[in-house]
C-alpha positions as a printed Julia matrix, in Angstrom:
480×3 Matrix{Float64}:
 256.16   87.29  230.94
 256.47   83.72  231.58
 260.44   84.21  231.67
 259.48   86.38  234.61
 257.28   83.63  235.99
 259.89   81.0   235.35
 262.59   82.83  237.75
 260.43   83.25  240.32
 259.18   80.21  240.83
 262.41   78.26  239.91
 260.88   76.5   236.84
 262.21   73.33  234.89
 260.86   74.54  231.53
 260.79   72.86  227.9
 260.75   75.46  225.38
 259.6    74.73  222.13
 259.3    76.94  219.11
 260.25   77.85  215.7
 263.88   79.24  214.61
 263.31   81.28  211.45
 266.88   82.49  211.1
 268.01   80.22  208.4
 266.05   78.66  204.68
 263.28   76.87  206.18
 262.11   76.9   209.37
 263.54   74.39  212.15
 262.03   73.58  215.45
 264.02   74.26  218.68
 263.33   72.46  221.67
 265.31   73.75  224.89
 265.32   72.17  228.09
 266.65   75.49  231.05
 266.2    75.34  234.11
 265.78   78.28  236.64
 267.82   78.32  240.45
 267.76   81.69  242.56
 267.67   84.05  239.39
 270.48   81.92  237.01
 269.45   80.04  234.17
 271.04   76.93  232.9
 270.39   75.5   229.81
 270.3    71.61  229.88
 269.27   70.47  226.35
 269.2    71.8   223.19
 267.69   70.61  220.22
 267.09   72.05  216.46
 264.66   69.41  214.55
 263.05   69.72  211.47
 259.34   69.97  211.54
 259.18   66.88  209.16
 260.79   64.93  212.4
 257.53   65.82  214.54
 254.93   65.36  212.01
 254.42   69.02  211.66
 253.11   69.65  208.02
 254.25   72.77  205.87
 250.86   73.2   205.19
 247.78   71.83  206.53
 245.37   68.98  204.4
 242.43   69.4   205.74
 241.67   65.21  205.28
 244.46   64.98  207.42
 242.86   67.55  210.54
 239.67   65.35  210.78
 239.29   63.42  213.99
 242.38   62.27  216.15
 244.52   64.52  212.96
 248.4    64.57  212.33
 250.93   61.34  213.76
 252.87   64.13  215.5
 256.12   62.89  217.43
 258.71   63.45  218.79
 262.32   61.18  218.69
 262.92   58.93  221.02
 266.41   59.64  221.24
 265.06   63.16  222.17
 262.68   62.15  224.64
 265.3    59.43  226.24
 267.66   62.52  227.03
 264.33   64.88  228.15
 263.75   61.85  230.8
 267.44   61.15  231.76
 268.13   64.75  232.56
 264.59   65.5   234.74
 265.1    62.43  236.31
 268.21   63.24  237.67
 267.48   67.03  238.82
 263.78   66.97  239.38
 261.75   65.06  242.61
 259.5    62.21  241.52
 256.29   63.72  240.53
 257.93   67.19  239.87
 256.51   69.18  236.92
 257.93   70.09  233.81
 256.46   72.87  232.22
 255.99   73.05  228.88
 255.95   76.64  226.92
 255.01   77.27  223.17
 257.33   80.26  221.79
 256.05   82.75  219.43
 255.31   82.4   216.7
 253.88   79.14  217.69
 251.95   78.49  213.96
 250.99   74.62  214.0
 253.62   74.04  217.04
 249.56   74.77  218.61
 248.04   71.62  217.09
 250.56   68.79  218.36
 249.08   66.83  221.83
 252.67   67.68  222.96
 251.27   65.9   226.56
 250.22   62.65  224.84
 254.08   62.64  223.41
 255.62   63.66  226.24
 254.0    61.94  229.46
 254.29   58.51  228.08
 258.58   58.62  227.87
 259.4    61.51  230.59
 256.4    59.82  233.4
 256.1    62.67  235.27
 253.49   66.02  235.7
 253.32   67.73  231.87
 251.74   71.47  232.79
 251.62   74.46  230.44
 253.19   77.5   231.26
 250.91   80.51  230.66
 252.38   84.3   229.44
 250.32   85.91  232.24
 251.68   87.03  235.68
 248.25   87.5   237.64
 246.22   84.31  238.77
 243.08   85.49  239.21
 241.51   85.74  242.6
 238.81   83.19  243.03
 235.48   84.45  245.01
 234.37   83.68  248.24
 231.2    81.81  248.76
 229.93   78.71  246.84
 231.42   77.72  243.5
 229.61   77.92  240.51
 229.75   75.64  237.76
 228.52   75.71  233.93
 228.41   72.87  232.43
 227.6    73.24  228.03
 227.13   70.32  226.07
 225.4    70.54  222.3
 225.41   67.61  219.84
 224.86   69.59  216.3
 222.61   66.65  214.13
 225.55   67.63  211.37
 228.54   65.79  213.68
 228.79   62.44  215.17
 226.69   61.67  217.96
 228.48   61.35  221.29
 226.76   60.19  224.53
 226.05   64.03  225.35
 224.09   63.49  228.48
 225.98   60.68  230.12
 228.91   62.88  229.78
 227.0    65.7   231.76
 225.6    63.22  234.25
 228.88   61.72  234.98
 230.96   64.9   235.04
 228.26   66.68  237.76
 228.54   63.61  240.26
 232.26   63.84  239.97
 232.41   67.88  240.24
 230.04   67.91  243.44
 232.49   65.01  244.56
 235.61   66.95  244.16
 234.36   70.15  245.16
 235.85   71.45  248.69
 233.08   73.32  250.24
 228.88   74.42  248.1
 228.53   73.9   244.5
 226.12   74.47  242.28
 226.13   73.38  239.02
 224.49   74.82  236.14
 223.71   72.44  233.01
 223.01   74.22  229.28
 221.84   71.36  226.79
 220.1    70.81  223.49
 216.8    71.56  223.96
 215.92   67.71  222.91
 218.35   66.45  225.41
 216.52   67.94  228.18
 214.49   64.81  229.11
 217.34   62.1   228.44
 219.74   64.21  230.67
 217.3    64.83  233.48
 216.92   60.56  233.38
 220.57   60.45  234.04
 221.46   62.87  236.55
 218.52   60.7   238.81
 220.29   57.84  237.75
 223.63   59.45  239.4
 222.01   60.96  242.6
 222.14   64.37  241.45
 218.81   65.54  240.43
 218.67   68.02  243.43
 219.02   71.12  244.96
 222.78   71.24  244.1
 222.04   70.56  239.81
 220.44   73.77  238.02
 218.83   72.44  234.8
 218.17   75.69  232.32
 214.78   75.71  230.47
 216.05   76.11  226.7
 213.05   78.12  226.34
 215.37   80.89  227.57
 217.11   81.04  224.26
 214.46   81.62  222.54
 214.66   85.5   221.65
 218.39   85.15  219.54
 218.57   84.86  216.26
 220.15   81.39  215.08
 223.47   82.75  213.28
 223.57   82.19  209.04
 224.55   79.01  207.75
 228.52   79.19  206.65
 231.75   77.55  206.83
 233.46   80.14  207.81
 234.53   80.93  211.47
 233.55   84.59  212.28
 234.79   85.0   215.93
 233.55   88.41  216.66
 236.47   90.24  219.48
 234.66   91.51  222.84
 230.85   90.56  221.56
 228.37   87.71  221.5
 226.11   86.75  219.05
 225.68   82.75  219.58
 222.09   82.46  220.96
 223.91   79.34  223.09
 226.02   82.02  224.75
 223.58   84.71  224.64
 221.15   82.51  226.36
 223.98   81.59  229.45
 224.96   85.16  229.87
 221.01   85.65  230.56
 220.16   82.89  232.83
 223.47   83.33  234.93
 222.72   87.01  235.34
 223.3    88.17  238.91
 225.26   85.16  239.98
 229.2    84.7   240.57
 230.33   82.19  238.13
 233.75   80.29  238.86
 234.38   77.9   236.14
 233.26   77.41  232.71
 232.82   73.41  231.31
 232.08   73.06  227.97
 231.6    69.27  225.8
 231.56   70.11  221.93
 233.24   68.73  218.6
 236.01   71.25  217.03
 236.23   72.51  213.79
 239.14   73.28  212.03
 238.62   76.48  208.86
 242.26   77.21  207.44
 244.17   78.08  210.52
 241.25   78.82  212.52
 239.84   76.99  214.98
 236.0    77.03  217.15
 233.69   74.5   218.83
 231.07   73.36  217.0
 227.13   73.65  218.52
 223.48   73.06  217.02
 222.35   76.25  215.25
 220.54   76.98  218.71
 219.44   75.58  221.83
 216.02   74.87  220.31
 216.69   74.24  216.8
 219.41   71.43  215.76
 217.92   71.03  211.73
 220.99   71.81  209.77
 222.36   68.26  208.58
 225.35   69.58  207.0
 226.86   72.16  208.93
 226.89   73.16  212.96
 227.62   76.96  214.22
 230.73   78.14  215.26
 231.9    79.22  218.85
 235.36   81.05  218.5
 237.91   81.93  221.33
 237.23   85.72  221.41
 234.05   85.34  221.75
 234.14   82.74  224.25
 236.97   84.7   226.13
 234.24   87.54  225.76
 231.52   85.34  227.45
 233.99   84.15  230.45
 234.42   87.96  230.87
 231.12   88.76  230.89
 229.86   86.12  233.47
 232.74   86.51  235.98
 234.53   82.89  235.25
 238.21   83.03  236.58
 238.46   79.33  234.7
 237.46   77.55  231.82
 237.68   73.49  230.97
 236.61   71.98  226.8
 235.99   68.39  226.99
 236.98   66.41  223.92
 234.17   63.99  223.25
 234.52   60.44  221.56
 235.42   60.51  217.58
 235.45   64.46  218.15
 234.99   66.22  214.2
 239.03   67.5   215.14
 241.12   67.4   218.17
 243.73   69.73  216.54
 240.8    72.27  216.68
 240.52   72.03  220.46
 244.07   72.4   221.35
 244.44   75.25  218.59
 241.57   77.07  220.55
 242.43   76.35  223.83
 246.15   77.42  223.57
 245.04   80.76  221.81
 242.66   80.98  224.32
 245.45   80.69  226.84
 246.99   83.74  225.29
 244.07   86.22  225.41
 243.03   86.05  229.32
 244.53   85.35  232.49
 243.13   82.08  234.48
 243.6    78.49  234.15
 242.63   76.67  230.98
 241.98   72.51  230.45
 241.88   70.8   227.79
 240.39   67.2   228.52
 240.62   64.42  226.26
 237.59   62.0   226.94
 239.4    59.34  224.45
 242.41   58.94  226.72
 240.13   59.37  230.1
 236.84   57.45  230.1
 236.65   57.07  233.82
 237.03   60.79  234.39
 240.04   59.94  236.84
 241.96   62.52  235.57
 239.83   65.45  234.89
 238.53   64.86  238.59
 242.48   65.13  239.63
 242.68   68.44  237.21
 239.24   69.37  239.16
 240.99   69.02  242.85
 243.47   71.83  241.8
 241.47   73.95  240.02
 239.18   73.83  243.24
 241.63   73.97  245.93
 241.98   76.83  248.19
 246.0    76.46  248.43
 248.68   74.68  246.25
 247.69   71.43  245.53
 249.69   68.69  243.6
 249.47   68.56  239.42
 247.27   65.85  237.71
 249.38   63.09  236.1
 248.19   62.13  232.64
 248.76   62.82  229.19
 244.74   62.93  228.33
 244.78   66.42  230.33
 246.19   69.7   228.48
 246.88   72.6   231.52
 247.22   76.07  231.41
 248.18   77.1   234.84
 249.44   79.48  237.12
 253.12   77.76  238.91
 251.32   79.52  242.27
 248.37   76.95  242.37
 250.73   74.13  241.9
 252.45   72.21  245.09
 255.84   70.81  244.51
 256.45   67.15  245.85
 258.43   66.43  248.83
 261.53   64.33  248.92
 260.51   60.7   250.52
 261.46   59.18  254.02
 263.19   61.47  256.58
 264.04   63.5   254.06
 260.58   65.34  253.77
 261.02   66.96  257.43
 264.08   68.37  256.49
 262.73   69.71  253.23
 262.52   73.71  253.01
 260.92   75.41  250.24
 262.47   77.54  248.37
 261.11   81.25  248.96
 260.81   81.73  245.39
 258.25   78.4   245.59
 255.85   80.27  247.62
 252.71   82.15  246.11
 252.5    85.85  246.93
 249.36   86.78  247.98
 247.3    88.86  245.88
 245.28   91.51  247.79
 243.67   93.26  245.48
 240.55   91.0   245.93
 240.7    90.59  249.85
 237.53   92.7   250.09
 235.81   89.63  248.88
 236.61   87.57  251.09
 235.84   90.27  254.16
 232.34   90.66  253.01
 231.09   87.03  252.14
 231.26   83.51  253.97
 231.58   80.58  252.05
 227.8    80.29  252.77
 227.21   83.57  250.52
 227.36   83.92  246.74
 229.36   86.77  245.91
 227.36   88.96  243.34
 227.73   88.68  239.62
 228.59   92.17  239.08
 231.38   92.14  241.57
 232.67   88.62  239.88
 233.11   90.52  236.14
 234.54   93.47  237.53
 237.24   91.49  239.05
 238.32   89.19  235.72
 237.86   92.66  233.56
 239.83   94.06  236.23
 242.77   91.1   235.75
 242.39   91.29  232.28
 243.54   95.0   232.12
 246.52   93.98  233.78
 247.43   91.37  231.72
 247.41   93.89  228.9
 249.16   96.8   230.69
 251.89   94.1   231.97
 252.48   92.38  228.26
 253.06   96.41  227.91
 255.55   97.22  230.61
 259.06   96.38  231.54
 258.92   94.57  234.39
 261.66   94.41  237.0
 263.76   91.05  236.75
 262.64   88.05  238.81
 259.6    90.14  239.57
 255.78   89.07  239.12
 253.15   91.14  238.61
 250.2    90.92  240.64
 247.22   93.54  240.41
 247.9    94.55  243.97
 251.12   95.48  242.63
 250.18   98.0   239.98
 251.48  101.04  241.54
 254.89  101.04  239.76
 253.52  100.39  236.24
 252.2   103.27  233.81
 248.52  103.58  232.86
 247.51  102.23  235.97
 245.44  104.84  237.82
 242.49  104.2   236.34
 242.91  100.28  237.35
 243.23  101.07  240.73
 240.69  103.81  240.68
 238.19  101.09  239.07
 239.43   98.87  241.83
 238.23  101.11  244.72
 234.95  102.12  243.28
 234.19   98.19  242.47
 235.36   98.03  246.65
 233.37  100.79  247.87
 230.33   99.72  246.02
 230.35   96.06  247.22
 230.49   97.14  250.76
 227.96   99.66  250.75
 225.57   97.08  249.02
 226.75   94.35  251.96
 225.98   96.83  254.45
 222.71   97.8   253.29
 221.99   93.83  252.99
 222.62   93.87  256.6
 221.06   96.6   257.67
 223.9    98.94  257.94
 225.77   97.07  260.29
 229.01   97.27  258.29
């Protein structure tokens, strides 16, 4: 699918992934570049892994903290700038796509080696065609930080602190943001958030008290990631307090752990109990893509933290993360960002009610949709005479317009309606990775009618429709 998305929006794409043709795997890089349906292929390079720091096996020694010297050559990335430089618009993105099977291609901070030589936008193309819709009314933010007593202590609540002021900053119209911390945190973090002018109305503090009814998992080194369930109290205990509300974006601050070639974040044993000196509990992908589900979120951010346990973990969990549910993903690497300079830039376009142009730094990793991202405009006089290219232009998705009929911005949309819509774009991402798609042609969920299996889609669709307006009508006395 992201060939598909690639041709439509006339993408400059890196492609990187394993050939496993000949004895012993090589790593192809490709640079191709899509005009008006044709596809050119600029550069081409076969490497050996060896030549990127990419391991035949991984030492686990070697995955602790800031992990594996991956590179790349510089006579490599001299050409990658030389040729963008000369066909792309300064500040144009190049997007960068991991080809199955990606194996440990996952773990390289491809961003961090790229950025630095090529100087320009470094975004990740995702293998979904829908963007999910976001809701009208006020955005809703969750903000999860836990500092297991097993890991290295990070500044937990100045993190939180810091990261609300700049959210409420960045946001474009109400926000509320919702803040899930160790329950011996509570006091320090309340301290801050006073110290930054947002101890208000805007800042939801949760009572850790909530969590109080889950069982605190067993005690293992092992990384169960249970598919379409939760069972960590820390999740259990967000699903509960955000019940009834429309949540947009998802912000979580943990170490990562690394078990063979699986990867989770790594959180006290529960909100209210953080005993276990030798080993944290594990928050998989599935069943955080689960939880996202569950509470609505069209997006989800992971913050690296200082001296994090293993940054290989994060990017292994965020890109397979990337591959299981439609929506933007970022990756944010506190080590390269300690102002927050860039993950407020990453915040502006996640936020932004129309195209709006990429962040521009290698701390940021960004899964995200070519439709939310504005291309640059030549300089000078040039810029007036500057068309877009048709194929530049987001087609609107209407399968969500309901929403924005029924609620101001003043309004939270309900929770309900919120979960029906990502469960909603999640069914299409699987019937789409199912179908054969026209060429040059996206997939949006308002244009299911020519794929198979998708009555009952568009069936769910209407009832979720019909039931939102009858409840808006009855909450305004029947005046709908």
């Amino acid at each position: 699918m992201a060939l598909l998305l690639r041709r439509q929006y006339d993408l400059t794409t890196l492609v990187i992934g394993f050939e496993l043709a000949g004895r012993q795997p090589m790593v192809r890089c490709t640079l191709e570049r899509d005009r008006a349906g044709e596809r050119a292929q600029l550069l081409d390079y076969t490497l050996d892994p060896a030549e990127l720091g990419i391991p035949d096996r991984l030492d686990r020694s070697m995955s602790l903290f800031q992990g594996y010297p991956f590179s790349m050559p510089d006579s490599v990335l001299a050409a990658l700038r030389a040729e963008l430089d000369a066909r792309l618009l300064p500040g144009e993105a190049v997007w960068l796509y991991l080809k199955s099977p990606v194996g440990y291609l996952a773990l390289a901070p491809w961003e961090q080696i790229l950025f630095p030589a090529l100087a320009r936008p470094v975004l990740r193309l995702p293998d979904f065609l829908v963007d999910p819709a976001q809701p009208a009314g006020e955005f809703n933010i969750v903000l999860c930080s836990s500092q297991p007593i097993s890991e290295e202590a990070f500044a937990s609540s100045e993190y939180m602190a810091r990261m609300t002021r700049m959210i409420l900053d960045q946001a474009a119209r109400r926000t509320t943001v919702h803040l899930f911390t160790d329950g011996e945190m509570m006091a320090d973090l309340t301290g801050r958030l006073m110290n930054y002018g947002v101890y208000d109305s805007r800042v939801i503090l949760h009572n850790p008290q909530g969590a109080e009814p889950f069982a605190v998992p067993d005690r293992t080194s092992r990384i169960t990631d249970p598919s379409g369930q939760l069972a960590s109290p820390w999740l259990l205990w967000m699903r509960d307090a955000l019940a009834g509300r429309s949540i947009d974006l998802v912000h979580l601050i943990a170490h990562g752990y690394l078990s063979g070639e699986s990867a989770a974040l790594s959180v006290a044993e529960a909100p209210l109990e953080n005993l276990d000196r030798k080993l944290p509990r594990f928050i998989g992908p599935n069943e955080l893509g689960a939880f996202l589900a569950q509470t609505g979120a069209w997006g989800c951010a992971l913050t690296s933290p200082l001296h994090n346990y293993s940054e290989m973990a994060h990017r292994l969990l965020v890109t397979t993360l990337a591959n299981l549910r439609p929506g933007p993903i970022l990756h944010h690497e506190m080590r390269l960002d300690p102002d927050l300079s860039a993950l407020a830039a990453a915040y502006q376009l996640l936020l932004a009610a129309r195209p709006t142009p990429p962040p521009v730094a290698p701390s940021l990793m960004l899964y995200c949709h070519p439709a939310r991202v504005a291309p640059p405009l030549p300089e000078g006089g040039a810029a007036a005479l500057y068309q877009l290219d048709d194929a530049l232009l987001a087609e609107p998705d209407d399968t969500n317009r309901f929403v924005e009929e029924l609620y101001t911005p003043e309004e939270e949309v309900p929770g309900w309606v919120s979960a029906a819509m990502r469960y909603i774009d999640q069914r299409t991402l699987e019937i789409a990775q199912q179908s054969e798609a026209a060429p040059g042609q996206a997939i949006s969920t308002s244009r299911m009618a020519g794929l198979e299996q998708s009555d009952t889609l568009r069936k769910l669709q209407s009832i979720v429709e019909d039931e939102a307006r009858s409840e808006a009508s009855s909450r305004q006395g029947g005046g709908q």
